[in-house]
C-alpha positions in Angstrom: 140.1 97.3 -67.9 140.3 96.5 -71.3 137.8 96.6 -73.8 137.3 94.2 -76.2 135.3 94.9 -79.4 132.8 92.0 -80.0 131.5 91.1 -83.5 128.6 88.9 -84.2 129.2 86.7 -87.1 126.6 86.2 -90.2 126.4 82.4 -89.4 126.0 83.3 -85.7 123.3 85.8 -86.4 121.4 83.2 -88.2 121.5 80.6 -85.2 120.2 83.5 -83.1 117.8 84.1 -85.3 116.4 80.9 -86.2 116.5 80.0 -82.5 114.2 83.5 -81.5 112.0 82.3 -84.2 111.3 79.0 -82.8 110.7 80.5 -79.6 108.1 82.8 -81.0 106.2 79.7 -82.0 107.1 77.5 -79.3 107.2 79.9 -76.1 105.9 83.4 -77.7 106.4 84.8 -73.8 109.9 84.1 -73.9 110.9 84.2 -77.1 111.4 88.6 -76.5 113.1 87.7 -72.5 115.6 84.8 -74.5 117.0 87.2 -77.2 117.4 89.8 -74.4 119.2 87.6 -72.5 121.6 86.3 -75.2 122.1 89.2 -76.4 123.1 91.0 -73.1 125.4 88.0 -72.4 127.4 87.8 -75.8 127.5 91.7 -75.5 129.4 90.9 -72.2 132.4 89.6 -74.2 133.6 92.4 -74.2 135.3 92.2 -70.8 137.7 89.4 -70.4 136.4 87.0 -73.0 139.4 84.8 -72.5 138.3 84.2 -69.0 135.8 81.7 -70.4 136.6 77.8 -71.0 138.1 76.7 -74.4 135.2 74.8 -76.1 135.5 70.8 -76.0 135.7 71.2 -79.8 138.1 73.4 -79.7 141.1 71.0 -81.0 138.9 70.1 -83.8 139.3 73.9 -85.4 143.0 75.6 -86.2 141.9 78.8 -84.2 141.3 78.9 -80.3 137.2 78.5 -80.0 136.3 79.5 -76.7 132.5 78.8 -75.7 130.2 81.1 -73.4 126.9 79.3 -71.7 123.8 81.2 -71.3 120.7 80.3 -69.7 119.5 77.3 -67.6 119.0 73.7 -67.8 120.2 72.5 -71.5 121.9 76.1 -71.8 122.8 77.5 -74.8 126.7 77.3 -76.1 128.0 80.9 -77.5 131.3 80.0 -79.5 134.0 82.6 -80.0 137.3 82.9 -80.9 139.7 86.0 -79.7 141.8 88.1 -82.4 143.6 91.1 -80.4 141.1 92.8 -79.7 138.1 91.8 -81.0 135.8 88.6 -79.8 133.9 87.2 -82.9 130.6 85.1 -82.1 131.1 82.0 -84.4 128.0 79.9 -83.4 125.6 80.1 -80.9 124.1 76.1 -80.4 121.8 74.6 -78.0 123.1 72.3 -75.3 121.7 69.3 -75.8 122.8 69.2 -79.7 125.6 67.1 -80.1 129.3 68.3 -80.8 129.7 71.1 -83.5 132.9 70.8 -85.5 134.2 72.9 -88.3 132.5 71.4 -91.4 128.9 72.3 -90.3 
């Protein structure tokens, strides 16, 4: 199978970032479980990332965004697009935010 090299993005990052920080203040006993979890899941991109859905944004951008969802009840949204063979994380957004679309 394939391998697929998978690059997180600066913006991206920072959304993970600023989302484990919240946590920490928020839920300090699963803020550590959370970024494991993401991170283990946008790691697993790196085996057929094109089996995921294409984003409901994604004919507001010129590239292909695909999304990922992680965790339970208002998941999280992991966006990505697909370039030969590397999957870059674009934005990682909470579920119950509203659309994302390519200004932001």
């Amino acid at each position: 199978m394939k391998k697929y090299k998978v690059v997180i993005t600066p913006f991206a990052a920072d959304n993970i970032r600023e989302a484990y920080e919240w946590f920490q203040i928020e839920s300090p006993h699963y803020a550590g479980q959370w970024l494991d979890g993401i991170r283990s899941a946008i790691l697993g991109l790196d085996a057929v990332p094109k089996s995921h859905a294409l984003a409901p944004e994604n004919e507001a951008f010129s590239e292909e965004i695909r999304q990922l969802m992680f965790g339970t009840g208002k998941r999280w949204r992991i966006f990505f697009t697909v370039e030969k063979s590397t999957v870059y994380v674009l934005h990682v957004r909470h579920g119950s935010r509203n659309y994302w679309f390519p200004e932001e």
